[in-house]
N, C-alpha and C positions, 0 to 999 in steps of 0.2 A: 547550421545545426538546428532541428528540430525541437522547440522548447513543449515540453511535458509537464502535467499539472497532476498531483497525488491527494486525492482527497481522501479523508480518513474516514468511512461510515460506521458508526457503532449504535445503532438511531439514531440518532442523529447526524449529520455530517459535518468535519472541519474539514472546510475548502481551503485550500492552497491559493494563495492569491500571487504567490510568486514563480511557483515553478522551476525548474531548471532544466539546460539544455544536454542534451544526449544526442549521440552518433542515430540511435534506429530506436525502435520501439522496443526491440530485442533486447536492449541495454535498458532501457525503459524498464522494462516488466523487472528485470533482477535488481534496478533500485529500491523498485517496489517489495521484492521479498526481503531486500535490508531494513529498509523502514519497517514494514509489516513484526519480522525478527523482533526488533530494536523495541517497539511499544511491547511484542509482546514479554520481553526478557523484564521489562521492567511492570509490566503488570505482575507474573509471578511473584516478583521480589515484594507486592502488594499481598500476594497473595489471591489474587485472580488469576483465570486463564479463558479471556474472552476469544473464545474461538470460533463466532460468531461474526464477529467484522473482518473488515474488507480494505484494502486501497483501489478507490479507482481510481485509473488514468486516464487520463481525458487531454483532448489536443487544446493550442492555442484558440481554436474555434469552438472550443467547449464542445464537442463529441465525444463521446467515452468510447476510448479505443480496446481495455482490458482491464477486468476486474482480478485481483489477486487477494484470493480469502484468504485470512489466518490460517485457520485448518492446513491448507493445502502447504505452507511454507515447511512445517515441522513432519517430522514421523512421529508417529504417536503408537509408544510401545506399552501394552497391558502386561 
């Protein structure tokens, strides 16, 4: 199985130094919009809603395979 690496960009980045393994990339990406979720439910509860960051994935080779913005995780209803 294919080990996957989630770095957190918000200006800065927190890199993932451990990763975890998934079936495909495809499963990859929707870890990514849990995590992504997960910071952002608990930012609100801060009372921010940094919709600006990102998780990238990037392979054991360190090539970024797909970026997943915050934005993009939620609907965002006016």
């Amino acid at each position: 199985m294919p080990r996957f690496f989630f770095d957190v960009a918000d200006g800065q980045t927190i890199v993932d130094e451990n990763g975890a393994d998934f079936a495909d990339l495809e499963v990859a990406k929707q870890h990514a919009v849990t995590v992504a979720r997960d910071i952002l439910k608990h930012e609100v509860w801060q009372g921010r809603l940094p919709l600006n960051e990102c998780v990238r994935i990037r392979s054991d080779r360190d090539q970024l395979l797909h970026v997943v913005r915050f934005r993009d995780t939620l609907e965002i209803i006016e």
